[in-house]
ZAROZA-346912 format. One record per atom (N, C-alpha, C): residue in three letters; z, y, x. Coordinates in steps of 0.001 Angstrom, whole numbers, padded with zeros to 6 digits, always signed. Layout:
ZAROZA-346912
AlaZYX ...
end
This chain:
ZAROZA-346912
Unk+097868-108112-049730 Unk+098673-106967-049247 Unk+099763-106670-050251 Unk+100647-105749-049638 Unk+101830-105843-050407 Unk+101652-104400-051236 Unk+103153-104360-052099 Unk+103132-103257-052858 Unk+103015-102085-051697 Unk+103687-101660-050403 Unk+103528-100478-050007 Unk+102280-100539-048746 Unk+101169-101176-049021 Unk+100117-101233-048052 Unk+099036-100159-048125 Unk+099698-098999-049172 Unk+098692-097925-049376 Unk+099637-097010-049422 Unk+101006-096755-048635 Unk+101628-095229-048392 Unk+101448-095010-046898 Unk+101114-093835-047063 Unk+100445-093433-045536 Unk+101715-093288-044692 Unk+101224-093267-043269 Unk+102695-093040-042315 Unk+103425-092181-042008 Unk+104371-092230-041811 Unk+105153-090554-041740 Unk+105460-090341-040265 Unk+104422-089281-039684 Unk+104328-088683-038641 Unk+105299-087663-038221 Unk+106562-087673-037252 Unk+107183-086716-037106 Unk+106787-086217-035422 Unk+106804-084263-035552 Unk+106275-084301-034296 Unk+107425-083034-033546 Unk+107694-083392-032815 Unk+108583-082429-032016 Unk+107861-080978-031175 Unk+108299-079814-031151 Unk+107986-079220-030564 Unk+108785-078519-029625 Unk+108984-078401-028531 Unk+110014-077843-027304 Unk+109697-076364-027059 Unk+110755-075891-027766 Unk+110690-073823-027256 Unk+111818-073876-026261 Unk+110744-073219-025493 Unk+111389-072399-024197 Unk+111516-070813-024667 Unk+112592-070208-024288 Unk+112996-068962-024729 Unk+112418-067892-023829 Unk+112255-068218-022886 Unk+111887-067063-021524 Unk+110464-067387-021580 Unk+109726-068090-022470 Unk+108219-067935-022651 Unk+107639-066953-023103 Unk+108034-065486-023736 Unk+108304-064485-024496 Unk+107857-063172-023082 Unk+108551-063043-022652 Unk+108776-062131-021451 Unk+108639-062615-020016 Unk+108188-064137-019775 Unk+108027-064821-018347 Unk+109287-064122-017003 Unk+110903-064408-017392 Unk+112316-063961-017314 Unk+112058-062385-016423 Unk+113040-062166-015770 Unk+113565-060540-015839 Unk+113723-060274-014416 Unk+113615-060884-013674 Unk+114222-061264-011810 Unk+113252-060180-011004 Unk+112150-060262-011590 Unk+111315-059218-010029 Unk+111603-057886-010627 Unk+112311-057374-012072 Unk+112508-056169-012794 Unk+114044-055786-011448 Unk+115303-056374-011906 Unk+116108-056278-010485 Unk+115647-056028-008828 Unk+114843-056860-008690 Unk+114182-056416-007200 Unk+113309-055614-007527 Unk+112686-054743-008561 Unk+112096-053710-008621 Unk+112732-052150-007861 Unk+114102-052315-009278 Unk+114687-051073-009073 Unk+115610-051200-008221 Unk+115921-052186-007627 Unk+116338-052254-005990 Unk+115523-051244-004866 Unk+114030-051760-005118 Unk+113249-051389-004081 Unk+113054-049760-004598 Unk+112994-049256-005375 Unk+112739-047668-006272 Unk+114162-047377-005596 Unk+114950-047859-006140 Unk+116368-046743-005636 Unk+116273-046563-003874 Unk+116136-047535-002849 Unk+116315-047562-001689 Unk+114865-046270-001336 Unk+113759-046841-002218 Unk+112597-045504-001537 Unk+113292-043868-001985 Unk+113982-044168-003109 Unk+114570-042532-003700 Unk+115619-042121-002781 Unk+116333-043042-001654 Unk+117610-042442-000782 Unk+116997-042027+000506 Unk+115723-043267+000957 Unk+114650-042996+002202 Unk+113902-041153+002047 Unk+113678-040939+001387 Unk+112694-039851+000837 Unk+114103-038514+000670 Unk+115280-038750+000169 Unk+116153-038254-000048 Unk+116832-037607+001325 Unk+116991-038549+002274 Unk+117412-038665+003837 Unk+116007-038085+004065 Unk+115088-038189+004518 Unk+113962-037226+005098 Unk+114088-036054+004307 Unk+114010-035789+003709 Unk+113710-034045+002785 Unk+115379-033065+003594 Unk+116534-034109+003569 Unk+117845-033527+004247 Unk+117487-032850+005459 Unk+117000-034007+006171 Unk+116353-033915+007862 Unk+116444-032784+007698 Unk+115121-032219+007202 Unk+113825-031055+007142 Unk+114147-030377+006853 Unk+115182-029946+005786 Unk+115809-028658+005110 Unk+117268-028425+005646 Unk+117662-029025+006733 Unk+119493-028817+006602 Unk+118941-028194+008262 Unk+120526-027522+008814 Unk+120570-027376+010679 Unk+121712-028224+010988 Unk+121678-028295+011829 Unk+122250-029144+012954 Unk+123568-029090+012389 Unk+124701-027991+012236 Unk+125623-027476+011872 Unk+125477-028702+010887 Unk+125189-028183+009830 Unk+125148-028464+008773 Unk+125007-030083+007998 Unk+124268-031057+008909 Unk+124252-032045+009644 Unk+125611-032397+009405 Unk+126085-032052+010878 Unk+127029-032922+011363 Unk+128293-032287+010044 Unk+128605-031625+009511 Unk+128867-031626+008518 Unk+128907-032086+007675 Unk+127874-032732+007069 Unk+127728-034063+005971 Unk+128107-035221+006788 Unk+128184-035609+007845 Unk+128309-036554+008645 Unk+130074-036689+008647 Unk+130913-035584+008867 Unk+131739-035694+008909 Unk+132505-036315+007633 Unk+131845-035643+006546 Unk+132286-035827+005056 Unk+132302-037019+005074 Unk+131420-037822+005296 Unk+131552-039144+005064 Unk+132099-040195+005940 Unk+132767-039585+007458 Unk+133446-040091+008556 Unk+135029-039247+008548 Unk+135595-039190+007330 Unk+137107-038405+007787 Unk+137960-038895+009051 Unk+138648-037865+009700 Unk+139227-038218+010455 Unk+140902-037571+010390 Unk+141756-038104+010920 Unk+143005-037428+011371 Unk+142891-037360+012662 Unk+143180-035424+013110 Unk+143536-035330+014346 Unk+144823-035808+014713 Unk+145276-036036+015763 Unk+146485-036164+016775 Unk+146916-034970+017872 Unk+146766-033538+017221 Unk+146725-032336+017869 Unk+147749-031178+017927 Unk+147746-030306+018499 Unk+148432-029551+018640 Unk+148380-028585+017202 Unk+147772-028788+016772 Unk+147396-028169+015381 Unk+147313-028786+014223 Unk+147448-030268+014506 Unk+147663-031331+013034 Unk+148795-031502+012199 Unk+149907-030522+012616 Unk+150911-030418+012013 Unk+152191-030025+012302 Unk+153765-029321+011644 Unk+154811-028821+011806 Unk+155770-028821+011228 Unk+156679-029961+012726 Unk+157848-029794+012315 Unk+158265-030825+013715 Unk+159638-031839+013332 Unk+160135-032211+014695 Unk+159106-034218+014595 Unk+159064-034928+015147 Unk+158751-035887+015454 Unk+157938-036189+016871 Unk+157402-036744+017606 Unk+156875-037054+018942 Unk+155517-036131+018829 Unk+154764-035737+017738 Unk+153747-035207+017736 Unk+153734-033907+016852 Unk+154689-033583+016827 Unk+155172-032242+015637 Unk+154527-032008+014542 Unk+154995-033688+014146 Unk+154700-033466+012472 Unk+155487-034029+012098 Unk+156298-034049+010218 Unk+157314-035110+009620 Unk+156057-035501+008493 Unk+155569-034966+007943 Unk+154803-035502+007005 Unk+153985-034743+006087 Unk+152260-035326+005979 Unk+151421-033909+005194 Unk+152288-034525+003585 Unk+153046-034671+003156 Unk+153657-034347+001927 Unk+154638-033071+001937 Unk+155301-033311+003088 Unk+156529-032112+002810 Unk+156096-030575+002865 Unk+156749-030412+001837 Unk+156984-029188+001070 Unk+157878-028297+002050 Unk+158407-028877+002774 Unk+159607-028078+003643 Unk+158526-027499+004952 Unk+157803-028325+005511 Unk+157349-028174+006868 Unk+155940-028165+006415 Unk+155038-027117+006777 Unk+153481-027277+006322 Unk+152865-027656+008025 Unk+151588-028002+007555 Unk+150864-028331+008370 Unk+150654-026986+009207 Unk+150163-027493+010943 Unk+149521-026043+011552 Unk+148729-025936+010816 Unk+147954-024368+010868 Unk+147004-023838+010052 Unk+146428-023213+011478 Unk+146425-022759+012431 Unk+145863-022128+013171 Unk+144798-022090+013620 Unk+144060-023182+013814 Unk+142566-023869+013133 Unk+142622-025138+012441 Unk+143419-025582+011644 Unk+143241-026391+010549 Unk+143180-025492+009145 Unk+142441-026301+008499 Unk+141567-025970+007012 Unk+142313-025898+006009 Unk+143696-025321+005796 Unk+144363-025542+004637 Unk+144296-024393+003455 Unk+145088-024068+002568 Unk+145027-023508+001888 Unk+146088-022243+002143 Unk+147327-022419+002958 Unk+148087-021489+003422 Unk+147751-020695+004053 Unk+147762-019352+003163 Unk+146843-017957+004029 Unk+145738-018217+004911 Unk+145040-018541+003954 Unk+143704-018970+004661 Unk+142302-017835+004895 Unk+141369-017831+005172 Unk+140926-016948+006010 Unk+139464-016943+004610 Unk+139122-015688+004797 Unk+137989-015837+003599 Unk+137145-017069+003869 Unk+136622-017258+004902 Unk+135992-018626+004478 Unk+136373-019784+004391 Unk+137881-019857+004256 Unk+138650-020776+003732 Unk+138554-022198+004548 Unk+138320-022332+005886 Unk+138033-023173+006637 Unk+138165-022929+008041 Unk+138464-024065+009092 Unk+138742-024007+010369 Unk+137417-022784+011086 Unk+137854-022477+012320 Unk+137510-021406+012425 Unk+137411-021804+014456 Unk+137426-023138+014656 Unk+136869-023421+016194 Unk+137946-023691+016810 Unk+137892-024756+018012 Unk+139154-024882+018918 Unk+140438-023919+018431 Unk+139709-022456+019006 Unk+140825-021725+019261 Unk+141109-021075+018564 Unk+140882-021275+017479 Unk+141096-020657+015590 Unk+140439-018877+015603 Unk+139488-018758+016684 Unk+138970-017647+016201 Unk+137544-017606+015552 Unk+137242-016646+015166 Unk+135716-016845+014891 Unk+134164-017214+015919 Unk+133043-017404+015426 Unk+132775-017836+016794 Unk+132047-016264+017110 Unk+131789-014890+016535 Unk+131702-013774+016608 Unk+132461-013270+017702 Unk+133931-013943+017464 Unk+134845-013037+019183 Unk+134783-014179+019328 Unk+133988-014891+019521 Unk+134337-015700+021247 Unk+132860-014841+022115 Unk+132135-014306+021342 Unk+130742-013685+022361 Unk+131479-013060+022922 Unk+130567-012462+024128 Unk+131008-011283+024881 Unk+132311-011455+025954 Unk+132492-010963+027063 Unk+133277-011101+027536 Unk+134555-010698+026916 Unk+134462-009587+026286 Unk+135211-008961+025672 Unk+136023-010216+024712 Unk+135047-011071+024254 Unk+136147-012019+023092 Unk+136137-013031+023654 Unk+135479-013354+024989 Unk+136197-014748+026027 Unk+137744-014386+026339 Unk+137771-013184+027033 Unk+138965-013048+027353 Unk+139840-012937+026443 Unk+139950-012450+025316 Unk+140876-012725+024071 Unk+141279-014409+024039 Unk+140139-015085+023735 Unk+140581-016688+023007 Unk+141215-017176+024252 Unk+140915-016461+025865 Unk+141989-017341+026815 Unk+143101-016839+026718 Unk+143437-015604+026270 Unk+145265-015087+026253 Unk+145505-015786+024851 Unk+144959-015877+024006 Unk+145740-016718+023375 Unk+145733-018156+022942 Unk+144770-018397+023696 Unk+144968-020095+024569 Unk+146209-020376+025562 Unk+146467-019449+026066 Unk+147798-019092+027135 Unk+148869-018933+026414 Unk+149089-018342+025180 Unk+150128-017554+024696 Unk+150406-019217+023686 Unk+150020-019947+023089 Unk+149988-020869+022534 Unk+150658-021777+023298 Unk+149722-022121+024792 Unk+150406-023351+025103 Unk+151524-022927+025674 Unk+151846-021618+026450 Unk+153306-021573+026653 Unk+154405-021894+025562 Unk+153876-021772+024265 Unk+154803-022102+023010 Unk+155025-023185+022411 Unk+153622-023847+022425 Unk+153678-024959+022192 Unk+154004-026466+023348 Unk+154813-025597+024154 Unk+154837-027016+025483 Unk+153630-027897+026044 Unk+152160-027154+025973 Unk+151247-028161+026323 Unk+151094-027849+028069 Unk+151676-026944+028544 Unk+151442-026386+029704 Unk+152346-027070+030774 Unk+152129-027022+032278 Unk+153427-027925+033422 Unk+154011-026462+032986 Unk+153816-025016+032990 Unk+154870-023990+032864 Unk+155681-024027+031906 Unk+155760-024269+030758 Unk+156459-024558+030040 Unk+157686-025102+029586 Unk+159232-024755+029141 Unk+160193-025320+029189 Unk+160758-025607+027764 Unk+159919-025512+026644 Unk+160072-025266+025302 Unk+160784-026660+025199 Unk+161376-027056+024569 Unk+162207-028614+024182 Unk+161714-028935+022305 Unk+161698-030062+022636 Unk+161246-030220+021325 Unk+161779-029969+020266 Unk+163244-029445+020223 Unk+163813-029603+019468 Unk+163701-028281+018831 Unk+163085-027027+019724 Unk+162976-025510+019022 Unk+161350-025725+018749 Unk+160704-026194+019221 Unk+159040-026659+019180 Unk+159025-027017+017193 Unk+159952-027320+016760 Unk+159863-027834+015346 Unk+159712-026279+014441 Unk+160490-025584+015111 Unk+160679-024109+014528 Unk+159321-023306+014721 Unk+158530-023647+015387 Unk+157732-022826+015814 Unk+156079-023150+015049 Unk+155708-022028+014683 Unk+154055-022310+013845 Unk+152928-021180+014651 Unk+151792-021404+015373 Unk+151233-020591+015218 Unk+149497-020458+014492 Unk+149145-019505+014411 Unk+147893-019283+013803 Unk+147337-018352+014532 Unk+145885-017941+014456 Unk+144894-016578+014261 Unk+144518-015935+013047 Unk+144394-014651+012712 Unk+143906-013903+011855 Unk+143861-013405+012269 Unk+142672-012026+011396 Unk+142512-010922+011421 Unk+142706-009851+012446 Unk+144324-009824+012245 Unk+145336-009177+012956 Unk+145206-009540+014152 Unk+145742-010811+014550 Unk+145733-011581+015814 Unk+146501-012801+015913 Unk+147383-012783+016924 Unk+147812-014608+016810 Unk+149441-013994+016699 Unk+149420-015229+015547 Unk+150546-014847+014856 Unk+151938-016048+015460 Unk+152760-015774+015278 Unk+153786-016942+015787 Unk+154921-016831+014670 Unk+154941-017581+014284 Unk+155866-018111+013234 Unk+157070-018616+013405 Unk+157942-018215+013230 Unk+159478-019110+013159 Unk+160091-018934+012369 Unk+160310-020765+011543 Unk+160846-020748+010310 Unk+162436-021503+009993 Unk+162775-021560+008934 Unk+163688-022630+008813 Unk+163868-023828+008625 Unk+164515-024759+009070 Unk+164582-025941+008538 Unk+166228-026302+008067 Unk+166226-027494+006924 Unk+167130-027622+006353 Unk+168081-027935+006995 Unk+168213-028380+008605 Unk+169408-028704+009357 Unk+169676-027381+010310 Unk+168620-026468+010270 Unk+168588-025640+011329 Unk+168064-024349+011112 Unk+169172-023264+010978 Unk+168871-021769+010474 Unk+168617-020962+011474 Unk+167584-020212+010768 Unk+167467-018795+012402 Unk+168983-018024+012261 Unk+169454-017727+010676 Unk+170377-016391+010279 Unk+171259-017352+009523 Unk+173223-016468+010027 Unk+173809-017407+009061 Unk+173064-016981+007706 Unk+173883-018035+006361 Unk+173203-017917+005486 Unk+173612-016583+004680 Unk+172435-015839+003965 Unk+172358-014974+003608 Unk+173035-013868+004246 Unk+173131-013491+005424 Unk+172877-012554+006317 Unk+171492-012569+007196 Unk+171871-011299+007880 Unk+170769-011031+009224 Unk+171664-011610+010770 Unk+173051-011927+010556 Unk+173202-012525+011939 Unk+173169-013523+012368 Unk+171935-013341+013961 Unk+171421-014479+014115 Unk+172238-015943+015123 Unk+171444-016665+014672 Unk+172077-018263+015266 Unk+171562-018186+016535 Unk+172550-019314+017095 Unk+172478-019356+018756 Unk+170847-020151+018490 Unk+170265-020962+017463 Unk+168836-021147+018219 Unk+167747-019866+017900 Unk+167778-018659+017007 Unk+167299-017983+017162 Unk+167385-017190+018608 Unk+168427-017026+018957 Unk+168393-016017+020269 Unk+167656-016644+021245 Unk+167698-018439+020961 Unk+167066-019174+022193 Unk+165115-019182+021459 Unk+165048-018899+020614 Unk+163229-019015+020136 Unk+163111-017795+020689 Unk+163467-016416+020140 Unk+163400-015329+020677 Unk+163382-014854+022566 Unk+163808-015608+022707 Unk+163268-015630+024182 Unk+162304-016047+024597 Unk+161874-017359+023737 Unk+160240-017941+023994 Unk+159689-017168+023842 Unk+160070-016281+022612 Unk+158905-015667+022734 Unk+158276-014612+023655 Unk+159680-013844+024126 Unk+159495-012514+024879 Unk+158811-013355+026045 Unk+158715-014508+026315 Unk+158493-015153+027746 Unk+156802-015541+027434 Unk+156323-015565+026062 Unk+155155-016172+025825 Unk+154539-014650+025659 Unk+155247-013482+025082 Unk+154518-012518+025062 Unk+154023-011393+025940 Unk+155034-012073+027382 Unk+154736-011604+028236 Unk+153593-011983+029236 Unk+152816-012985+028648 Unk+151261-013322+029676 Unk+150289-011798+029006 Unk+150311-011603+027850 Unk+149654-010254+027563 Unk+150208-009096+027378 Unk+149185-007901+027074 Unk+149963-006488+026933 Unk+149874-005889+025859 Unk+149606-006894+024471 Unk+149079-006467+023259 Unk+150437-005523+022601 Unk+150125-004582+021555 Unk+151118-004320+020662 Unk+151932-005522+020053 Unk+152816-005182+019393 Unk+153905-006201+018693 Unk+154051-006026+017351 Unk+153679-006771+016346 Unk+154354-006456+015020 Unk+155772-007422+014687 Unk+156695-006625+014064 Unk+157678-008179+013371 Unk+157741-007635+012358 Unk+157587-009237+011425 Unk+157908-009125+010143 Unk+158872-010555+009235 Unk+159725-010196+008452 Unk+160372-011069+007814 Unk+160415-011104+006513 Unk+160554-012837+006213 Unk+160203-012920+004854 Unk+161508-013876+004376 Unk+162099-013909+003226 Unk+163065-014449+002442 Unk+162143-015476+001475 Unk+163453-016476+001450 Unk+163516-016980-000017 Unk+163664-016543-000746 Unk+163449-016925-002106 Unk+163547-016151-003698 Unk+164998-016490-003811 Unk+165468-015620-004680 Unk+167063-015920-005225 Unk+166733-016249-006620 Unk+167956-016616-007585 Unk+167589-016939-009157 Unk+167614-016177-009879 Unk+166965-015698-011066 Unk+166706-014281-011360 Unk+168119-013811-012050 Unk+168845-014933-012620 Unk+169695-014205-012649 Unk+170626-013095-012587 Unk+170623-013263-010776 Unk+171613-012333-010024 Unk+171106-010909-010322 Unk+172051-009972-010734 Unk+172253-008648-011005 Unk+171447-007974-009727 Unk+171939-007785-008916 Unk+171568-007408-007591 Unk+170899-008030-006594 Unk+169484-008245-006723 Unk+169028-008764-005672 Unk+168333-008446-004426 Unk+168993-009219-003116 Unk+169564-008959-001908 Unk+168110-009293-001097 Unk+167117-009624-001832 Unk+166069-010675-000932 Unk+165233-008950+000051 Unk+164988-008038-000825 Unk+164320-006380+000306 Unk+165452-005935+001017 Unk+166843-005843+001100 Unk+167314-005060+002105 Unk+167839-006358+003287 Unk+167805-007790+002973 Unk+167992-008664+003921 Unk+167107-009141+004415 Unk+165347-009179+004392 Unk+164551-009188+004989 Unk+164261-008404+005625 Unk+164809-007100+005597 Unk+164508-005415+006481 Unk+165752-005507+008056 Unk+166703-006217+007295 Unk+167894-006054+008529 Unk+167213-007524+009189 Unk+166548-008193+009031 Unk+166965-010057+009394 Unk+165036-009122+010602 Unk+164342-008538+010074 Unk+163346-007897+010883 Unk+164147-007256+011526 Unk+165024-006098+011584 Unk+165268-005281+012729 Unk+166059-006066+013627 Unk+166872-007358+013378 Unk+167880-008036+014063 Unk+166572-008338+015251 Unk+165211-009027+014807 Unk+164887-009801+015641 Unk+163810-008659+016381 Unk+163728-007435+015934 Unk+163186-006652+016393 Unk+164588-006148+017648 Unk+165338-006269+017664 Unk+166377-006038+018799 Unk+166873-007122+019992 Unk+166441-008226+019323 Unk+166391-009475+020014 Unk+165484-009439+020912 Unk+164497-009240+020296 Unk+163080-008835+021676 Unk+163147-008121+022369 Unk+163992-006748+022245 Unk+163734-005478+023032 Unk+165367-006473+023819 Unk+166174-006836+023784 Unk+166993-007330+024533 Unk+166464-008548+025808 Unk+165759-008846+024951 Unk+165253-010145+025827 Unk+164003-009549+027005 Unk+163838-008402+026970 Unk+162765-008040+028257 Unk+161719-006915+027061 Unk+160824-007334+026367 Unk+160124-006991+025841 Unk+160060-005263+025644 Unk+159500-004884+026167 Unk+159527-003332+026179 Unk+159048-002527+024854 Unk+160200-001699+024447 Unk+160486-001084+023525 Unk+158987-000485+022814 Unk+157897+000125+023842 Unk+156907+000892+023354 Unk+156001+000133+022594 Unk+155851-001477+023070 Unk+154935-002482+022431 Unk+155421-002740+021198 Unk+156211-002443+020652 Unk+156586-002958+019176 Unk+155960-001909+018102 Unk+155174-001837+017344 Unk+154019-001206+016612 Unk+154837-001018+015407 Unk+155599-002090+014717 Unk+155786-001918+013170 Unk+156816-002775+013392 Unk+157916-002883+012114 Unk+158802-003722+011730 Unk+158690-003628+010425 Unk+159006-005137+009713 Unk+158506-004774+008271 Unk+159532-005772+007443 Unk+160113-005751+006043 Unk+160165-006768+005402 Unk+159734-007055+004328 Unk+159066-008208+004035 Unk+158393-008571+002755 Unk+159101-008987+001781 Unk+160246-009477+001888 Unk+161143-010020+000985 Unk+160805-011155+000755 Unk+160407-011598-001162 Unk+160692-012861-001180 Unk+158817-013034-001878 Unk+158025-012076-001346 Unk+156524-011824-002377 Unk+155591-012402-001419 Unk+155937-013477-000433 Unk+154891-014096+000494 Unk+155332-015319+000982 Unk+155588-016376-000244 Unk+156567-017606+000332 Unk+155217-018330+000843 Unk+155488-019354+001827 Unk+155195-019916+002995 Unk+154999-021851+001720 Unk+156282-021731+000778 Unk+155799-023089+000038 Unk+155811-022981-001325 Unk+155532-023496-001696 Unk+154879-023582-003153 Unk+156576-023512-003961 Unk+157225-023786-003683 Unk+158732-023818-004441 Unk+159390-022363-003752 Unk+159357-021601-004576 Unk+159493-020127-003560 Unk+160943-019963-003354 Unk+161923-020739-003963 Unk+163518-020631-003078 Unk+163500-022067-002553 Unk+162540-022189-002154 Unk+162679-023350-000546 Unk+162930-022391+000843 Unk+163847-023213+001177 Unk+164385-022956+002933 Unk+163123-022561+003872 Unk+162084-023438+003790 Unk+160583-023129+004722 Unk+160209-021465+004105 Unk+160558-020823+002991 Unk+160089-019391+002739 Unk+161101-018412+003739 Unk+162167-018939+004970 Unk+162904-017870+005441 Unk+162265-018242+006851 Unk+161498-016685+007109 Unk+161072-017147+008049 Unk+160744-015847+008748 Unk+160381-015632+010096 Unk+159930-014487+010740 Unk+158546-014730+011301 Unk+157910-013168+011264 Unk+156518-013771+011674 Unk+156708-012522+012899 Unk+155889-013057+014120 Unk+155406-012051+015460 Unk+154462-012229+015571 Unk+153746-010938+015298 Unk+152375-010889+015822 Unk+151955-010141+016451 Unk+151246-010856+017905 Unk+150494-010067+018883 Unk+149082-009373+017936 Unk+149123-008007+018204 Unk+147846-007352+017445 Unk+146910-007021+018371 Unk+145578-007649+017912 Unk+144602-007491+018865 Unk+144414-005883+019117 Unk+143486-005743+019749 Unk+143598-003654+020194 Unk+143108-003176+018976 Unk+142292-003707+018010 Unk+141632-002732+017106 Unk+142754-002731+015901 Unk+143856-003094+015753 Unk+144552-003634+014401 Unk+145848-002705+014841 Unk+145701-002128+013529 Unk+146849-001024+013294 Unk+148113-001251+012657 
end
């Protein structure tokens, strides 16, 4: 035998690590809290069921189904459906039962078809209200065959419900003034709205309020004109009515607000010159 017939052999031995031998990997932990979250929304949806009403329901239902109406109340100003756009600052949306923020009603939300509460619609007593001014509307708003309103004064025209009662709005737009500017004498399309109206206010026998409101001027000016030209630009159209048919005894109040109730957020915007008529329900003074 030779010199190296007595060094022993050199054994090398491999060993193979697997890393996920530790924790046997992570996969049914994912389909765990898959299956936990879906039982926490199941259990979540039953407890709703059980504790919510119907109302209330379709309410969450809606939240999560928005819609745009296509209505007589989805908006104001001139286009095929009398709206130009929920951006403009010039032309606001109807409010008359839509949910906005413009003089909005303590509960700060639509208030039913016919923008009243659903309190007066009980009773005969508040059926017959929401149909006169279901009547008094669509004569104004052209939804009626009686109707001769043209679209082109239909842009001028806003109405709502409150409190008071149903209010009718006519405002300005930047191509089209009720009053030359900065006077009370009125334009040939005021004399022609003002007749709508005596013609719309004649389906009922309610009292009459008018009231007018101005744009802001710049504070500048020494003398400002915005309280004694909202007082004459009210009595102008308070004479407009009594000309146009409207009998003298129904007119309750004439008022002007000046420039302390703008209509848009930029308070010497054109949309703040505006007149408001409101039929007053019997209890409103």
């Amino acid at each position: 035998m030779g010199a190296h017939g007595n060094v022993a052999p050199v054994i090398i031995k491999k060993k193979k690590v697997v890393a996920a031998d530790g924790h046997h990997g992570g996969a049914w932990k994912v389909a765990y809290a898959d299956f936990v979250t879906a039982m926490m929304a199941f259990f979540l949806l039953m407890w709703l069921l059980n504790a919510t009403t119907e109302k209330q329901r379709k309410g969450i239902a809606d939240y999560f189904s928005p819609t745009i109406p296509i209505h007589r109340v989805s908006g104001g100003g001139d286009g095929d459906f009398s709206g130009e756009s929920v951006f403009s600052e010039d032309v606001l949306a109807r409010n008359g039962t839509g949910a906005t923020s413009h003089q909005p009603t303590e509960d700060e939300k639509a208030r039913g078809p016919s923008g009243t509460r659903d309190h007066a619609e009980k009773g005969p007593d508040g059926r017959a209200l929401a149909d006169k001014i279901r009547r008094v509307e669509e004569r104004l708003m052209a939804q009626s065959g009686e109707s001769l309103v043209s679209r082109e004064l239909q842009r001028h025209i806003l109405t709502r419900v409150t409190d008071e009662g149903l209010v009718i709005e006519l405002f300005d737009l930047a191509d089209a003034r009720l009053f030359n500017e900065g006077t009370e004498r009125p334009t040939k399309l005021l004399r022609q709205l003002s007749a709508i109206v005596v013609d719309a206010a004649g389906l009922v026998t309610n009292r009459v309020s008018v009231e007018a409101h101005t744009r802001a001027r710049p504070i500048v000016i020494a003398n400002n004109p915005v309280w004694p030209l909202s007082m004459k630009r009210a009595g102008t159209m308070r004479d407009l009515l009594r000309a146009g048919g409207l009998e003298p005894e129904r007119i309750r109040r004439v008022t002007g607000h000046a420039d302390r109730e703008p209509a848009a957020k930029n308070r010497m915007a054109i949309r703040n010159n505006r007149l408001e008529i409101v039929l007053l329900r019997s209890d409103a003074r």
